[in-house]
Kinemage of the C-alpha trace (Angstrom):
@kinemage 1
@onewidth
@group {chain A} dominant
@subgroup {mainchain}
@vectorlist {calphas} color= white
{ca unk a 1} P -7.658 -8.793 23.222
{ca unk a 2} L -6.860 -5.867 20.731
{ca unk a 3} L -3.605 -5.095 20.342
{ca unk a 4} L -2.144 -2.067 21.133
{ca unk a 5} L -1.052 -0.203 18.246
{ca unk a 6} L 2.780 1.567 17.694
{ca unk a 7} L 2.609 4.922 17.689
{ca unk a 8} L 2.234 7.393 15.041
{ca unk a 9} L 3.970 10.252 13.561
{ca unk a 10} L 2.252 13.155 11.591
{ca unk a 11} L 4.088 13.309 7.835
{ca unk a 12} L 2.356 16.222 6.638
{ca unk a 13} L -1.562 15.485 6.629
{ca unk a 14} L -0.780 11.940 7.179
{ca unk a 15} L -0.552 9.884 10.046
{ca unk a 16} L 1.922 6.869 9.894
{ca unk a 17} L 2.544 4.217 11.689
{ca unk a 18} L 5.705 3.104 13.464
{ca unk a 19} L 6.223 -0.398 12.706
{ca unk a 20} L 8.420 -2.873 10.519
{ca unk a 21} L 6.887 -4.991 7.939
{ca unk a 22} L 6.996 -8.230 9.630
{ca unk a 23} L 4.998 -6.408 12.508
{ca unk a 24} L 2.487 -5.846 9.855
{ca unk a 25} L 2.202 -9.121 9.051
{ca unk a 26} L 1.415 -10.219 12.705
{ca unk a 27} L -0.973 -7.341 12.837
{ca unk a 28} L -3.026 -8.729 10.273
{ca unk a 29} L -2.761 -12.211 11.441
{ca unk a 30} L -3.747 -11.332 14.802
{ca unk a 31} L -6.940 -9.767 12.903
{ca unk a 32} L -7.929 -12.695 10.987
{ca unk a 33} L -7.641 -14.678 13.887
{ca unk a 34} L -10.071 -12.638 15.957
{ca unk a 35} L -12.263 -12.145 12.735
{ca unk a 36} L -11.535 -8.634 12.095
{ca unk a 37} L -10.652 -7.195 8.488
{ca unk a 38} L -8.655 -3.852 7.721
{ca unk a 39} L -7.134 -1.856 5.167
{ca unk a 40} L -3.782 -1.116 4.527
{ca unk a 41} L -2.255 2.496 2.957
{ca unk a 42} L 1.586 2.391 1.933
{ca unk a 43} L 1.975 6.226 2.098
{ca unk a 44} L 5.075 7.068 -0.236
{ca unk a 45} L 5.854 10.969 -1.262
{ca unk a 46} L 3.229 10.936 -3.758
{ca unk a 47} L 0.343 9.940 -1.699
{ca unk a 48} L 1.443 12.055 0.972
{ca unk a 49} L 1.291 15.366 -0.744
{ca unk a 50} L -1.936 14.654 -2.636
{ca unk a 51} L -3.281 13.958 0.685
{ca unk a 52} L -1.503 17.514 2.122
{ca unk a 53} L -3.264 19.227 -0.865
{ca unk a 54} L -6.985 17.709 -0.506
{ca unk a 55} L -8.576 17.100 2.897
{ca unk a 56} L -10.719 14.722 1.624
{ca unk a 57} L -8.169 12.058 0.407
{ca unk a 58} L -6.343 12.346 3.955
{ca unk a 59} L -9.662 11.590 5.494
{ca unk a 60} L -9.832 8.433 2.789
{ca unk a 61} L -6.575 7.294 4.074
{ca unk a 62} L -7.399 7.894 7.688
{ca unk a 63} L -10.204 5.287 7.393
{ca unk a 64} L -7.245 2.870 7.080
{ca unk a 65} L -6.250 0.574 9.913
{ca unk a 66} L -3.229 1.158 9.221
{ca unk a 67} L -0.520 3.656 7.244
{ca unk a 68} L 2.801 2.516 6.534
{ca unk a 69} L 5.955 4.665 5.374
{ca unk a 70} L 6.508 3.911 1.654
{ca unk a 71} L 9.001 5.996 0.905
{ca unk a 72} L 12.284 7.179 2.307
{ca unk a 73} L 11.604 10.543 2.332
{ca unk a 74} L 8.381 9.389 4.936
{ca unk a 75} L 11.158 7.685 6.954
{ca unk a 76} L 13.251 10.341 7.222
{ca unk a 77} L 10.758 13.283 7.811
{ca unk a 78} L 8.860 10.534 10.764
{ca unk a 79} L 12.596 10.441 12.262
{ca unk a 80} L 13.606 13.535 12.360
{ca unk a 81} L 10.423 14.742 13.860
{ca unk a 82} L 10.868 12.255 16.498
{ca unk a 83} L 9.199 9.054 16.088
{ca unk a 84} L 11.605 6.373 15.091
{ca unk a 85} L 9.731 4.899 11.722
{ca unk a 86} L 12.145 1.734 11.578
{ca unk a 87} L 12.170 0.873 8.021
{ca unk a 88} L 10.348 1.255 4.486
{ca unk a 89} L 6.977 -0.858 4.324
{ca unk a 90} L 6.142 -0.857 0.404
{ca unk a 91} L 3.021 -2.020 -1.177
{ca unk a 92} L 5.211 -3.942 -3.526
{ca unk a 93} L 7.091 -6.074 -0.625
{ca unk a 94} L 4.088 -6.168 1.578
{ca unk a 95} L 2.085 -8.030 -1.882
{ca unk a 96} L 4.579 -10.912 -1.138
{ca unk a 97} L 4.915 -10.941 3.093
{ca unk a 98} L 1.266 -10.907 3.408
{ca unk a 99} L 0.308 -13.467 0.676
{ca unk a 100} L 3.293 -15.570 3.189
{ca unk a 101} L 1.050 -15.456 5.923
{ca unk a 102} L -1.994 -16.108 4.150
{ca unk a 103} L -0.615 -19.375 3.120
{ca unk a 104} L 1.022 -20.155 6.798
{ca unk a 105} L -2.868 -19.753 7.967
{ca unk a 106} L -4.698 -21.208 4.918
{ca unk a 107} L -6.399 -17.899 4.234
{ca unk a 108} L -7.370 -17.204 0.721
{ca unk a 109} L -6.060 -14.034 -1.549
{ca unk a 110} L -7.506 -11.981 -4.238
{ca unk a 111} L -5.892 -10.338 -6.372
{ca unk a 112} L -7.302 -7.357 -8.523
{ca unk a 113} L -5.288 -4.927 -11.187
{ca unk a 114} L -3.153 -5.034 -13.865
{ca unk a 115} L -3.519 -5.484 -17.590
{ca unk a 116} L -5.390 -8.370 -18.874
{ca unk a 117} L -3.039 -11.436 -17.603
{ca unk a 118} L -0.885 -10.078 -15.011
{ca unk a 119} L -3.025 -10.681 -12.427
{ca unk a 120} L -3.096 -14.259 -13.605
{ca unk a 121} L 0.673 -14.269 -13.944
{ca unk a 122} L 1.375 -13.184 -10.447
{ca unk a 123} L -0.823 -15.430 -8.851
{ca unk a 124} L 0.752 -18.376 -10.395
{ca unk a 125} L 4.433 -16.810 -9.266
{ca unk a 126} L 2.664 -16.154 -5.606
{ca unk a 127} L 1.840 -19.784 -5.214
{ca unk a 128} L 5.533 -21.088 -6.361
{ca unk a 129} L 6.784 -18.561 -4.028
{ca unk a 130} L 4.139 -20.102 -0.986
{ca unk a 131} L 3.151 -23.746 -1.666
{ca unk a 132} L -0.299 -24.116 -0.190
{ca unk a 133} L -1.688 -20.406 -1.364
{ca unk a 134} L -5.577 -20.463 -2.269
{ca unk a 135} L -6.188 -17.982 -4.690
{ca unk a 136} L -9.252 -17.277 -4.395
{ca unk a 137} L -9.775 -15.416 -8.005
{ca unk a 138} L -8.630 -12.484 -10.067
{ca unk a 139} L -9.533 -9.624 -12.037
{ca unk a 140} L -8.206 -7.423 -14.358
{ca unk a 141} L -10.906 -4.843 -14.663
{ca unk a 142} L -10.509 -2.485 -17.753
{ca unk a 143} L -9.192 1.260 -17.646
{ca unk a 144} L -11.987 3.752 -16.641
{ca unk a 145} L -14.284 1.357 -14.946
{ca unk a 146} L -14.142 2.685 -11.814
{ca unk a 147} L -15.870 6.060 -13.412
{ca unk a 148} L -19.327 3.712 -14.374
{ca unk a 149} L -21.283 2.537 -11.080
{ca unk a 150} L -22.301 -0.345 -13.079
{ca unk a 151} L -19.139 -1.516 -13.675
{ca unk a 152} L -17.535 -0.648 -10.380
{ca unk a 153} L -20.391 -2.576 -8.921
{ca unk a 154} L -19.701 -5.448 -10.842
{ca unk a 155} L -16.436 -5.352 -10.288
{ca unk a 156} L -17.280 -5.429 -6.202
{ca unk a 157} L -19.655 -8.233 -6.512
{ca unk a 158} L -17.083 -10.145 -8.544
{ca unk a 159} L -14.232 -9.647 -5.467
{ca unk a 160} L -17.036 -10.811 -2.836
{ca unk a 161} L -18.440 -13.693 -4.590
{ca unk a 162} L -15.073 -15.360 -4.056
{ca unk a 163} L -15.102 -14.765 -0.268
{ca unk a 164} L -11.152 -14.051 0.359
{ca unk a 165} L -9.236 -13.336 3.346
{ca unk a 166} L -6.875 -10.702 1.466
{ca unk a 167} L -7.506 -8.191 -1.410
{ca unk a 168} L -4.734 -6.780 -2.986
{ca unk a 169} L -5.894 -3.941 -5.235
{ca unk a 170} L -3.555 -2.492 -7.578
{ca unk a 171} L -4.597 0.289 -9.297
{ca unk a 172} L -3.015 3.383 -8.057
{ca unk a 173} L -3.938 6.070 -5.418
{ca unk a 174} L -6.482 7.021 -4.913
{ca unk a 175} L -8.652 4.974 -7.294
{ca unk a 176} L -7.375 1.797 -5.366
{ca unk a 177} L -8.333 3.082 -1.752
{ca unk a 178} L -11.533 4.609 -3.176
{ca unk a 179} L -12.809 0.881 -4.493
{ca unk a 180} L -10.950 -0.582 -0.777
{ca unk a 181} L -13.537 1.572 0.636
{ca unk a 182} L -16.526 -0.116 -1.412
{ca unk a 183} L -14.758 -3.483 -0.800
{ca unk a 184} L -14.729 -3.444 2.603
{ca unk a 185} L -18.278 -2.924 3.112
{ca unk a 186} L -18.800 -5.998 1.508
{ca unk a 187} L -16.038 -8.145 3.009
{ca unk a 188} L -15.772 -6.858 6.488
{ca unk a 189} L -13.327 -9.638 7.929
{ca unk a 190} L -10.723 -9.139 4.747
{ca unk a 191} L -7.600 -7.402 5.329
{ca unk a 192} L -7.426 -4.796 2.055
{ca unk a 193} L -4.064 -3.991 0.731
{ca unk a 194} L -3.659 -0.929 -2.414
{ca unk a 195} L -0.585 -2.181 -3.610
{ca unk a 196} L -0.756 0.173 -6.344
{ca unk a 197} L 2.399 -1.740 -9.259
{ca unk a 198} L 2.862 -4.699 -6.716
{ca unk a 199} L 0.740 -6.729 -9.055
{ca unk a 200} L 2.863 -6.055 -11.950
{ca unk a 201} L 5.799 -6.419 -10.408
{ca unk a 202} L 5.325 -9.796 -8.344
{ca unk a 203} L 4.166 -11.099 -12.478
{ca unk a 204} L 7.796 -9.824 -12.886
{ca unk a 205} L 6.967 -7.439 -15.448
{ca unk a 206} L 8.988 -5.253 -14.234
{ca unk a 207} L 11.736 -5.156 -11.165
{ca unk a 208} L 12.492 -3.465 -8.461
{ca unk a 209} L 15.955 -1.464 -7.409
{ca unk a 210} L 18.393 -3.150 -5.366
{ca unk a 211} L 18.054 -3.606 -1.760
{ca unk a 212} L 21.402 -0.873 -1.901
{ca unk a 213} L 18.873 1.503 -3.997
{ca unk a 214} L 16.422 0.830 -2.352
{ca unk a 215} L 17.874 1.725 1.810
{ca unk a 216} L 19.835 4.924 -0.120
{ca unk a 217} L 16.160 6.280 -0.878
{ca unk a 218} L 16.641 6.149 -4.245
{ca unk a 219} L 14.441 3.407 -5.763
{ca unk a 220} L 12.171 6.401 -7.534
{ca unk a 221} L 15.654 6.845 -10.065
{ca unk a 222} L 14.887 3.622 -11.254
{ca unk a 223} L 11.238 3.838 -11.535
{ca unk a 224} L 11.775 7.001 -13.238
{ca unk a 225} L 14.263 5.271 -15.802
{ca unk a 226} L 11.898 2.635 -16.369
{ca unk a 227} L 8.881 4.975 -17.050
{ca unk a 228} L 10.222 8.425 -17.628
{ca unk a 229} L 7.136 10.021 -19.714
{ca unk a 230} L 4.593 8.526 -17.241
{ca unk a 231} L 6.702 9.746 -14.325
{ca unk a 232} L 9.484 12.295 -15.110
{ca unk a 233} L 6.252 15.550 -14.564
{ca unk a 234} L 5.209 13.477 -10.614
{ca unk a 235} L 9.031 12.503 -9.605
{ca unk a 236} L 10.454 15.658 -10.859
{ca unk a 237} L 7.843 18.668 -10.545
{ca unk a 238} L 5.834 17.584 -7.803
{ca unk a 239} L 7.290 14.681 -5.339
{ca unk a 240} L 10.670 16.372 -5.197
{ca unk a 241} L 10.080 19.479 -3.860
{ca unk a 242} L 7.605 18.063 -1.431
{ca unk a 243} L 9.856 15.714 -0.397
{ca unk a 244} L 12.071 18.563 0.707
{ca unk a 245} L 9.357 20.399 2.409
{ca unk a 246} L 8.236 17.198 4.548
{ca unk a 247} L 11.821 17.417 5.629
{ca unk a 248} L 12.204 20.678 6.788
{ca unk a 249} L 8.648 21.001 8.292
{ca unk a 250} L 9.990 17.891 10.378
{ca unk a 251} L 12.837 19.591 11.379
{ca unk a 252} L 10.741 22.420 12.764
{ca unk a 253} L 8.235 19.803 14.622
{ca unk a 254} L 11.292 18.365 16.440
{ca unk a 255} L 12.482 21.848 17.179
{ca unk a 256} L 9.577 23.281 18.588
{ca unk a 257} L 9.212 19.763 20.947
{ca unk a 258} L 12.950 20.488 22.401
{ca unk a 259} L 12.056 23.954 23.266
């Protein structure tokens, strides 16, 4: 049978599910065991408030199976409107749990993003990490491809040809979710993951904040000292003061449900 799924909270135009990241894990093996394929969003501040400003990337993300809090800030806004979002799913941590379970039931993973290399690189660090991992390819398509249909298809038919249970797709919202969409026309019983940097960083290119960092909410200091020109304008401009507004609108949602 189905299973039932946690229940949601609305974080801004979003709608996220309650659920740690283990339980995603079992969702998606439960789904590959019945034959059914998915996609995964990890909705951090970012993604959130480009899919606040445009109606048509929340509807992208809403043709997800399932949303997961990537960020704090999501946390904390889910919370205090009501819904108890237990912990921070990242695309970055979720690359590694679900490539676990892939091995545990000899499922095959695909991995697709990244400069020329890395996806090659964090394949081979995937399979020392789970002995028994097929991977069932790789691609490192170049910058801009996704903008020619010829080379998007290619790209596709590439991905399929391999036949694998899991795609991770790192390449950024909402270019990732936009070729998830294409994907999973093609591979209907693959779970789709955009993982957006989890490529890079599972090839170690780059690492992650402490777990301290990290539960404190403030892993997007470190990202920011790693990559300040790329990300000082999104962080600092954009995601901030968002960030702040998610909060308070949440405060008003639980406010309005107590009166």
């Amino acid at each position: 049978m189905p299973q039932i799924p946690p229940p949601v909270v609305r974080v801004g135009a979003v709608d996220v599910w309650s659920v740690r990241e283990t339980g995603v894990a079992d969702h998606v093996v439960a789904a590959w065991r019945r034959g059914e394929g998915g996609a995964i969003v990890t909705a951090n501040v970012d993604i959130v408030r480009a899919a606040t400003r445009e109606p048509g990337l929340a509807a992208l993300i809403a043709e997800s199976e399932l949303v997961v809090a990537d960020g704090m800030p999501v946390v904390w806004a889910g919370r205090i409107a009501g819904v108890p979002l237990p912990e921070r799913v990242t695309g970055a941590s979720l690359v590694f749990t679900l490539s676990g379970a892939a091995a545990r039931e000899g499922r095959s993973v695909y991995l697709l993003g990244g400069k020329p290399g890395t996806p090659e690189k964090a394949a081979d660090a995937l399979r020392a990490r789970f002995p028994g991992l097929r991977v069932a390819g790789v691609d490192s398509p170049p910058f801009g491809f996704d903008a020619d249909e010829a080379a998007t298809a290619e790209t596709v038919a590439r991905a399929v040809a391999t036949e694998p249970d899991l795609v991770l797709v790192g390449l950024g919202f909402p270019r990732q979710e936009k070729l998830i969409r294409l994907l999973r026309a093609e591979l209907p019983a693959a779970w789709h993951l955009g993982c957006g940097a989890g490529i890079p960083m599972a090839a170690g290119e780059f690492r992650r904040a402490s777990g301290v960092v990290q539960k404190m909410g403030a892993e997007w200091l470190h990202r920011l000292a790693l990559e300040p020109r790329r990300l000082a304008k999104r962080y600092l401009r954009d995601d901030l003061p968002f960030a702040f507004r998610l909060l308070s609108d949440a405060v008003r949602i639980r406010f309005s449900r107590e009166k």
